[in-house]
mmCIF file as Biopython writes it, N, C-alpha, C and O atoms, coordinates in Angstrom:
data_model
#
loop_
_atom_site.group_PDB
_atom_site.id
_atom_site.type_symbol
_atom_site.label_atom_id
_atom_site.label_alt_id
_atom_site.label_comp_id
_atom_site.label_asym_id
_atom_site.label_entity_id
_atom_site.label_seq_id
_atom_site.pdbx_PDB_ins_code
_atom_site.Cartn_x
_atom_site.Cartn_y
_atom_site.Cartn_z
_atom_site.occupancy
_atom_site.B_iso_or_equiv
_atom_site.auth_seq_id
_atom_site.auth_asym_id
_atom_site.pdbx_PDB_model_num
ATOM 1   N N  . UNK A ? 1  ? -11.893 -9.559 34.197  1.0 0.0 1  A 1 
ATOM 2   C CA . UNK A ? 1  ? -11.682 -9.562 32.772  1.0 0.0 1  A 1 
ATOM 3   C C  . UNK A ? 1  ? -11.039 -8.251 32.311  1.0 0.0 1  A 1 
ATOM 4   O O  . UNK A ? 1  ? -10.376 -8.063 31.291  1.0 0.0 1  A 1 
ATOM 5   N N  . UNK A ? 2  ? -11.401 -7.303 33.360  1.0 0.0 2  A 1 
ATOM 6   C CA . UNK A ? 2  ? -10.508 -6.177 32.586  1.0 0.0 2  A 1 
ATOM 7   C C  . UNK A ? 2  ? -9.346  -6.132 32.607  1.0 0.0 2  A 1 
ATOM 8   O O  . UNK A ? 2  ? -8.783  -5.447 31.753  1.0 0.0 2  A 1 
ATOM 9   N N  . UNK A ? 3  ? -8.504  -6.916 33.684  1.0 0.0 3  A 1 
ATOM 10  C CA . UNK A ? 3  ? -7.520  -6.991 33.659  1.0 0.0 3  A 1 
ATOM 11  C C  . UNK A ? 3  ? -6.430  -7.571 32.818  1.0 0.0 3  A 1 
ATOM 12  O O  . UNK A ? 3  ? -5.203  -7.477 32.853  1.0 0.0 3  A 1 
ATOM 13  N N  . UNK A ? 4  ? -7.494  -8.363 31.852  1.0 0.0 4  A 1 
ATOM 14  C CA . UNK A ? 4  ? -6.937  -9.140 30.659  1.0 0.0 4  A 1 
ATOM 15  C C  . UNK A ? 4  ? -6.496  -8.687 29.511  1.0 0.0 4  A 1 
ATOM 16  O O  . UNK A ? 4  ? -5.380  -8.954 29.066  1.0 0.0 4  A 1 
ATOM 17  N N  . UNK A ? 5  ? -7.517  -7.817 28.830  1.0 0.0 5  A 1 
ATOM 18  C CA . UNK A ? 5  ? -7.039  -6.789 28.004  1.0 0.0 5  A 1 
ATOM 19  C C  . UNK A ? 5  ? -6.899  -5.748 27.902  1.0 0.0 5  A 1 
ATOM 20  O O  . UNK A ? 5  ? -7.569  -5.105 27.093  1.0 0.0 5  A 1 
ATOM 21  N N  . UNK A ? 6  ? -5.815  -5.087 28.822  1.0 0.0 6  A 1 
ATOM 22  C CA . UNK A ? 6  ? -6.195  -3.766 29.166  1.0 0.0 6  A 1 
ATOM 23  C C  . UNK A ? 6  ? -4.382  -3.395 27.826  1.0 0.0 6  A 1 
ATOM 24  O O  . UNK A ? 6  ? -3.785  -2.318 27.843  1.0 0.0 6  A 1 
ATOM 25  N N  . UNK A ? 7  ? -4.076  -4.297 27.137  1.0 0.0 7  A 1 
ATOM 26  C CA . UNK A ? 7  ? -3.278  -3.096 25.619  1.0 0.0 7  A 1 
ATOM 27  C C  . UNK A ? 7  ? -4.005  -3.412 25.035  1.0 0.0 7  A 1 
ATOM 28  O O  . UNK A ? 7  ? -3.510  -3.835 23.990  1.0 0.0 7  A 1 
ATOM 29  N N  . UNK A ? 8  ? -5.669  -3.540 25.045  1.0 0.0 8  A 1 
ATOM 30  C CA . UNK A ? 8  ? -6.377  -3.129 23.835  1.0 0.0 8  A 1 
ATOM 31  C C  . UNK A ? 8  ? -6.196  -1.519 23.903  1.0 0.0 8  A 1 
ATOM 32  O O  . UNK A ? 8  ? -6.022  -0.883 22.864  1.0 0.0 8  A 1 
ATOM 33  N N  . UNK A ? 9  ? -6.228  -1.102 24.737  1.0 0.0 9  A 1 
ATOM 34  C CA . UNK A ? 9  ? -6.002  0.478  24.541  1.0 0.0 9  A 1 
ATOM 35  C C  . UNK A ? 9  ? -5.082  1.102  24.065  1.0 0.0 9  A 1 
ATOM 36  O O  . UNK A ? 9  ? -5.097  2.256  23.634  1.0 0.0 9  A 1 
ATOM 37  N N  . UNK A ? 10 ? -4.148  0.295  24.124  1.0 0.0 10 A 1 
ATOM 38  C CA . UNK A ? 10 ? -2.703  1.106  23.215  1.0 0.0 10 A 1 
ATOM 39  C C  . UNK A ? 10 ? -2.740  0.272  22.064  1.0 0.0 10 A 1 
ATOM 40  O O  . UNK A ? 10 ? -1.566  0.146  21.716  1.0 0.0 10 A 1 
ATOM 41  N N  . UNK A ? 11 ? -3.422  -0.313 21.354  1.0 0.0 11 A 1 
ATOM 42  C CA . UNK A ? 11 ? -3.019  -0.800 19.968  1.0 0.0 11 A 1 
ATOM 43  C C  . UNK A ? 11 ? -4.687  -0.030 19.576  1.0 0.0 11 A 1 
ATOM 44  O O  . UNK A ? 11 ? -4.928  -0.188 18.379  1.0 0.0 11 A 1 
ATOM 45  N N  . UNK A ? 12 ? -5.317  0.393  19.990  1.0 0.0 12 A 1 
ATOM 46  C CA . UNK A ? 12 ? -6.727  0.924  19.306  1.0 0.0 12 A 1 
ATOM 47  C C  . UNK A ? 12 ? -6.371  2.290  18.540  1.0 0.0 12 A 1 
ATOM 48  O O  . UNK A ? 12 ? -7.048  2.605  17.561  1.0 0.0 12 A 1 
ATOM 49  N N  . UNK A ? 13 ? -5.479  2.978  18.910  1.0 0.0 13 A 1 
ATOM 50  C CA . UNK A ? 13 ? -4.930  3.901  18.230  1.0 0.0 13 A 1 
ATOM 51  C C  . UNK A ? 13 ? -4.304  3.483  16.599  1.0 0.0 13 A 1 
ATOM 52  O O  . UNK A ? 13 ? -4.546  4.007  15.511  1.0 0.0 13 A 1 
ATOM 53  N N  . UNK A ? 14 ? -3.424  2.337  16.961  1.0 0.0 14 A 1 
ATOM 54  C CA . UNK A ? 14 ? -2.982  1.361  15.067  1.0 0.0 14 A 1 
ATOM 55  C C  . UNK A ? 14 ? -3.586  0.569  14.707  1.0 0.0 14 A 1 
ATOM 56  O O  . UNK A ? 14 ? -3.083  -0.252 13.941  1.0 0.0 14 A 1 
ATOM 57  N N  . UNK A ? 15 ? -4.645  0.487  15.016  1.0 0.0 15 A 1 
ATOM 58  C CA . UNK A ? 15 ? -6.085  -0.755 14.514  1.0 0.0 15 A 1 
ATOM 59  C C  . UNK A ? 15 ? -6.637  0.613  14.321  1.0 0.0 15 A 1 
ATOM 60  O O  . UNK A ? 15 ? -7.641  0.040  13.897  1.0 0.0 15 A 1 
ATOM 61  N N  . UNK A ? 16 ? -6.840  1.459  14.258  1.0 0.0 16 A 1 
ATOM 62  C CA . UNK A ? 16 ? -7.998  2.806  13.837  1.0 0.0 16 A 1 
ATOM 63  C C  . UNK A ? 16 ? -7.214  3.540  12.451  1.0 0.0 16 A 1 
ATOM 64  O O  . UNK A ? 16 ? -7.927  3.839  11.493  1.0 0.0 16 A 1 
ATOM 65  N N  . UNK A ? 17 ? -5.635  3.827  12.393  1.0 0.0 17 A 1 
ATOM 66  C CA . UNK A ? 17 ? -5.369  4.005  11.234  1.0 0.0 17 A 1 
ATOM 67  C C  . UNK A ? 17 ? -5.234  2.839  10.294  1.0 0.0 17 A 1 
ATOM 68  O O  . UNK A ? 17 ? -5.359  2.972  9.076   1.0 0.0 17 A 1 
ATOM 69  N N  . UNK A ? 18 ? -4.989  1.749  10.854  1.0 0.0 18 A 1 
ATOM 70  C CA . UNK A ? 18 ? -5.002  0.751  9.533   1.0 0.0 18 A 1 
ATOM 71  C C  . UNK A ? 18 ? -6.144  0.061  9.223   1.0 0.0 18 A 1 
ATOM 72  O O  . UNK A ? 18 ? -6.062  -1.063 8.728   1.0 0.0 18 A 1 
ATOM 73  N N  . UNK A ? 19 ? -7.262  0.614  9.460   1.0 0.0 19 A 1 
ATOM 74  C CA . UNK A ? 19 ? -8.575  0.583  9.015   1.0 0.0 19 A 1 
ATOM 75  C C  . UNK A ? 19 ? -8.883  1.714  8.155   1.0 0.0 19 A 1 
ATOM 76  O O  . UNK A ? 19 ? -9.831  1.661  7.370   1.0 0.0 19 A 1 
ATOM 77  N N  . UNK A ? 20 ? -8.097  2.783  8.267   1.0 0.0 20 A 1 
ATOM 78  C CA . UNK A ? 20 ? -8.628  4.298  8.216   1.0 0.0 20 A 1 
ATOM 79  C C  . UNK A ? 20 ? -8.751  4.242  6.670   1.0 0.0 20 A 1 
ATOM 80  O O  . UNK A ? 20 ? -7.893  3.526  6.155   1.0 0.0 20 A 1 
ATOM 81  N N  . UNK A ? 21 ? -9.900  5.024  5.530   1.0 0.0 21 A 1 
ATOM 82  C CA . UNK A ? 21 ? -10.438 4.541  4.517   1.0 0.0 21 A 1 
ATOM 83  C C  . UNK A ? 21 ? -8.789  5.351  3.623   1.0 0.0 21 A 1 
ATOM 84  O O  . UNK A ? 21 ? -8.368  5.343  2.466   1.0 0.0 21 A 1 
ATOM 85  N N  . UNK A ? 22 ? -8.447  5.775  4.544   1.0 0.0 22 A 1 
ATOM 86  C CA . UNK A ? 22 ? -7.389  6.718  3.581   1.0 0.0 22 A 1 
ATOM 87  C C  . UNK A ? 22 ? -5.916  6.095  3.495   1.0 0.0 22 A 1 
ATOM 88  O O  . UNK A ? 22 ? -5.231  6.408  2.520   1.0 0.0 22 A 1 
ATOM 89  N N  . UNK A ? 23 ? -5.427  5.287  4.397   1.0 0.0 23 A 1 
ATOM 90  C CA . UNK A ? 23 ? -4.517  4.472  4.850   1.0 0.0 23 A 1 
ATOM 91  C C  . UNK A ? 23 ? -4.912  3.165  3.959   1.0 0.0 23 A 1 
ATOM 92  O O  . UNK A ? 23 ? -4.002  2.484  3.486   1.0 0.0 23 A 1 
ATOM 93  N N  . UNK A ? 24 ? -6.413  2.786  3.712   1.0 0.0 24 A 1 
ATOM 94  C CA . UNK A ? 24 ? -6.217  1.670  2.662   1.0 0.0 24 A 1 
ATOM 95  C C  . UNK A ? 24 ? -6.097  2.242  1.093   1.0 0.0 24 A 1 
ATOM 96  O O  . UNK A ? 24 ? -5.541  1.629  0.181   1.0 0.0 24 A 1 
ATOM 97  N N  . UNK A ? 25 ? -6.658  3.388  0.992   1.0 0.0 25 A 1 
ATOM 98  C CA . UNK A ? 25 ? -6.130  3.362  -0.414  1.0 0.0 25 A 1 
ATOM 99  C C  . UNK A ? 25 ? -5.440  3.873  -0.893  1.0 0.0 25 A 1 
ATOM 100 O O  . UNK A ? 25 ? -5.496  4.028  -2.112  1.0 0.0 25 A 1 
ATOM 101 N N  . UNK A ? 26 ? -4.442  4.381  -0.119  1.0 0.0 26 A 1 
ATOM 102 C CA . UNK A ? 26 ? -2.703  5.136  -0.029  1.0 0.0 26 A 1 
ATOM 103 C C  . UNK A ? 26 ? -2.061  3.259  0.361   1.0 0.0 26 A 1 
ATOM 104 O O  . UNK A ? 26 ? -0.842  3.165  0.217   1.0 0.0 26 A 1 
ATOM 105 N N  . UNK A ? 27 ? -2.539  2.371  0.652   1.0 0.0 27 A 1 
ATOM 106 C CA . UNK A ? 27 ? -1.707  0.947  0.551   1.0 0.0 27 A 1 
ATOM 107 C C  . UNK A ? 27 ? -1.823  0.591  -0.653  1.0 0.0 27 A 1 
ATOM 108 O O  . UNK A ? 27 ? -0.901  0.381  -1.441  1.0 0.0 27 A 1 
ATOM 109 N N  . UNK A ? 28 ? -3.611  0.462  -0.959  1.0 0.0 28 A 1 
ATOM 110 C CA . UNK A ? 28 ? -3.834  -0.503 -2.184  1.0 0.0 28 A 1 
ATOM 111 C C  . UNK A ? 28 ? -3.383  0.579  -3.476  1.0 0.0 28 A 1 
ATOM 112 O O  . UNK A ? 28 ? -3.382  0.096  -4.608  1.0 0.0 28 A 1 
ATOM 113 N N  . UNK A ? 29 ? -3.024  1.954  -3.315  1.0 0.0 29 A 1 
ATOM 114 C CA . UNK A ? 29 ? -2.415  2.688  -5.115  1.0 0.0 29 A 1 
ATOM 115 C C  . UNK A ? 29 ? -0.984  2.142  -5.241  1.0 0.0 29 A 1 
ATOM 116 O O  . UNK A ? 29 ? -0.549  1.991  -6.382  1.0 0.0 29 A 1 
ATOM 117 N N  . UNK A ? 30 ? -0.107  1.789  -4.059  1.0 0.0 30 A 1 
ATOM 118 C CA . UNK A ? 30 ? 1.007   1.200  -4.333  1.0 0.0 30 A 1 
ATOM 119 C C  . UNK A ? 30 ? 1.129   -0.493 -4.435  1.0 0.0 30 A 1 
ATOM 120 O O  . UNK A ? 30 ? 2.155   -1.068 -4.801  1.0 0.0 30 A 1 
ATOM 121 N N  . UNK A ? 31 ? 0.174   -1.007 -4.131  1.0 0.0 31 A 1 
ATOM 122 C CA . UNK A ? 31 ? 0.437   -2.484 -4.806  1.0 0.0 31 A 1 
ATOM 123 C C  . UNK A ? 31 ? -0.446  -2.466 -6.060  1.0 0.0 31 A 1 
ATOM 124 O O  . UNK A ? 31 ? -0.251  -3.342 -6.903  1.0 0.0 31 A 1 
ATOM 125 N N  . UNK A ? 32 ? -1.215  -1.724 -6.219  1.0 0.0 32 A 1 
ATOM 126 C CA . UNK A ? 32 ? -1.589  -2.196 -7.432  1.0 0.0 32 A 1 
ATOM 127 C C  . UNK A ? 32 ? -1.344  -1.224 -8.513  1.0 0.0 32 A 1 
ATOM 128 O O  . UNK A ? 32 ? -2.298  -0.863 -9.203  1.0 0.0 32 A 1 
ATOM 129 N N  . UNK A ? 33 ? -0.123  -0.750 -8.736  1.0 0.0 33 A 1 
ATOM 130 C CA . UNK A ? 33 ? 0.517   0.455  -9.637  1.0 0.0 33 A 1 
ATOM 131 C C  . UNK A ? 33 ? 1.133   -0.434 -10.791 1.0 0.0 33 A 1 
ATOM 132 O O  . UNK A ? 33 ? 1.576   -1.581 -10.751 1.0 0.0 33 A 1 
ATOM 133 N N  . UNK A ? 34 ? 1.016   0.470  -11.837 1.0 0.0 34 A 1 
ATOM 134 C CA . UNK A ? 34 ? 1.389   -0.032 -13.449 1.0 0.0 34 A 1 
ATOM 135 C C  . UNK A ? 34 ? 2.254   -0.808 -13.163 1.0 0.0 34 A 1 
ATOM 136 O O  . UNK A ? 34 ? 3.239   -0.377 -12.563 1.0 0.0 34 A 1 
ATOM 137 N N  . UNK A ? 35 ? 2.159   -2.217 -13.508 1.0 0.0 35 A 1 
ATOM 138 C CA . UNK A ? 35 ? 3.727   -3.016 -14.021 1.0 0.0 35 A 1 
ATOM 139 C C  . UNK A ? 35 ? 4.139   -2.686 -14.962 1.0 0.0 35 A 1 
ATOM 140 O O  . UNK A ? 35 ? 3.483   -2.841 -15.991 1.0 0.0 35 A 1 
ATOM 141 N N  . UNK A ? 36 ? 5.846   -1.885 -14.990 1.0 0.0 36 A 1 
ATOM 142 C CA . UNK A ? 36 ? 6.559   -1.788 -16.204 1.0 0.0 36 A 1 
ATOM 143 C C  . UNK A ? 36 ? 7.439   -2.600 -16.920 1.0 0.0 36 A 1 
ATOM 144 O O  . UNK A ? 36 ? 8.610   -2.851 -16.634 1.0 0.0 36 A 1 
ATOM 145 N N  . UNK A ? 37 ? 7.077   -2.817 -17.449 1.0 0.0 37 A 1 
ATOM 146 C CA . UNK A ? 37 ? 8.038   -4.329 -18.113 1.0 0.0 37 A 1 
ATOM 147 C C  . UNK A ? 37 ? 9.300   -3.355 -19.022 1.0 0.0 37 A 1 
ATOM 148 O O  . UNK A ? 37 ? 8.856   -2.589 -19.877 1.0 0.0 37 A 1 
ATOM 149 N N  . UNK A ? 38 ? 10.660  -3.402 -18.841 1.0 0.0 38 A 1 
ATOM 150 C CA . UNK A ? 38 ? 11.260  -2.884 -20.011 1.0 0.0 38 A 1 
ATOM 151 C C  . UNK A ? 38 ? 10.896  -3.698 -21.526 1.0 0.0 38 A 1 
ATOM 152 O O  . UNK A ? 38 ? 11.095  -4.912 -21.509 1.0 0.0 38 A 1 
ATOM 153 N N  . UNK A ? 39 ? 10.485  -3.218 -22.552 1.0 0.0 39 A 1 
ATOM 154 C CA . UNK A ? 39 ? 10.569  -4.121 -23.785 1.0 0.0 39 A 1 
ATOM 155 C C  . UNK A ? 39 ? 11.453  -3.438 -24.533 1.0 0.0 39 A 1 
ATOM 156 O O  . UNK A ? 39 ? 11.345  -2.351 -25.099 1.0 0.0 39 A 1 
ATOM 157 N N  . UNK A ? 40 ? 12.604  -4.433 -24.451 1.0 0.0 40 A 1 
ATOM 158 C CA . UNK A ? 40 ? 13.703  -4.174 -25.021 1.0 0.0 40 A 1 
ATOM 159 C C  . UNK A ? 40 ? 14.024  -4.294 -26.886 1.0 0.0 40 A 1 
ATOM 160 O O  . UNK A ? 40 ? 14.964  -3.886 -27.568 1.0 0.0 40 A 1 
ATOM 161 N N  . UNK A ? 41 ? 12.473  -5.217 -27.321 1.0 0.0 41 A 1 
ATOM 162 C CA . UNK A ? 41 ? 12.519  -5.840 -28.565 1.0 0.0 41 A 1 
ATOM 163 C C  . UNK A ? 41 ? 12.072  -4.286 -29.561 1.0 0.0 41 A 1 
ATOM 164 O O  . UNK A ? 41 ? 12.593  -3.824 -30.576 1.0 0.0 41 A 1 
ATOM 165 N N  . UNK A ? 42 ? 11.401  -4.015 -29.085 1.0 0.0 42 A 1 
ATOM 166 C CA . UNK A ? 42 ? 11.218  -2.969 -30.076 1.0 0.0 42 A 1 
ATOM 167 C C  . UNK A ? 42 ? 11.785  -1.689 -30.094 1.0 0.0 42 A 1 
ATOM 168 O O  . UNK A ? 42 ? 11.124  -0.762 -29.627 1.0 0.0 42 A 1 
ATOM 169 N N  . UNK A ? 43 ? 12.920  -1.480 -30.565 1.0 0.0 43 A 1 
ATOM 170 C CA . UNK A ? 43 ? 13.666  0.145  -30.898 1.0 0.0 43 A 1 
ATOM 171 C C  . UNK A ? 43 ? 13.420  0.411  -31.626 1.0 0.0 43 A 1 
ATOM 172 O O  . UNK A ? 43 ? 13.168  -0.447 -32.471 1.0 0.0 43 A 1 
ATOM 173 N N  . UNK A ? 44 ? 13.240  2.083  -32.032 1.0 0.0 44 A 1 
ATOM 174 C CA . UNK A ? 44 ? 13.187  2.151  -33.233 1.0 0.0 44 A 1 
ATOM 175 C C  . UNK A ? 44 ? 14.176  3.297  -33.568 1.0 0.0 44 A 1 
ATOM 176 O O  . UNK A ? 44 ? 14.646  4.221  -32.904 1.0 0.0 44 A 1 
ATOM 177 N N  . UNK A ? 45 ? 14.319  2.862  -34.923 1.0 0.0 45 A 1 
ATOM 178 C CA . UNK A ? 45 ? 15.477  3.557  -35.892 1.0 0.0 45 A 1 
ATOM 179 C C  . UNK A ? 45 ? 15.303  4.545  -36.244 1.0 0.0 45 A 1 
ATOM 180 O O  . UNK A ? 45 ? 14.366  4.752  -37.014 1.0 0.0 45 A 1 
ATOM 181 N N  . UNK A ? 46 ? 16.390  5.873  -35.697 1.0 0.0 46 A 1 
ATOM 182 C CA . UNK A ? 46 ? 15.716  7.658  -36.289 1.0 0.0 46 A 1 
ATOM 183 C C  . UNK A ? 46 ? 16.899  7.553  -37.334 1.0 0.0 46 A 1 
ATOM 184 O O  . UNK A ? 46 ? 18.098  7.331  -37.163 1.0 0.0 46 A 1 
ATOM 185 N N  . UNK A ? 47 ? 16.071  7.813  -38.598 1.0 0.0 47 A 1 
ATOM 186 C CA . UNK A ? 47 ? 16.932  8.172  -39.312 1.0 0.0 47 A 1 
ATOM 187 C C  . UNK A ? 47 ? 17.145  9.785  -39.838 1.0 0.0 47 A 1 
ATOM 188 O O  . UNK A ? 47 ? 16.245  10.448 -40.354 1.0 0.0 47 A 1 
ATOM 189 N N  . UNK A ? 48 ? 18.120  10.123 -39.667 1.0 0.0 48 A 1 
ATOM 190 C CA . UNK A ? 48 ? 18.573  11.452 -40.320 1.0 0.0 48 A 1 
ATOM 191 C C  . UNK A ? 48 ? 17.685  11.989 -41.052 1.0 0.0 48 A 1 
ATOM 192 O O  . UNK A ? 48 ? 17.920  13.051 -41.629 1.0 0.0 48 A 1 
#
């Protein structure tokens, strides 16, 4: 059997950072960052 999974050892190194608590929430601040919608309806007028 060891002979079966022996690249568990070379992927345990990128299964350890993409678990890593800091690697998920450096993923999850960029998907879940402000949606900016342009709203184009409201300008407003400087007057002099």
């Amino acid at each position: 059997m060891e002979h079966k999974i022996y690249w568990i050892k070379y992927l345990s190194p990128l299964i350890g950072m993409l678990f890593c608590p800091i690697t998920i929430l450096f993923l999850w601040s960029i998907w879940s960052g402000p949606i900016v919608i342009p709203d184009t309806d409201h300008v407003e007028e400087v007057s002099p």
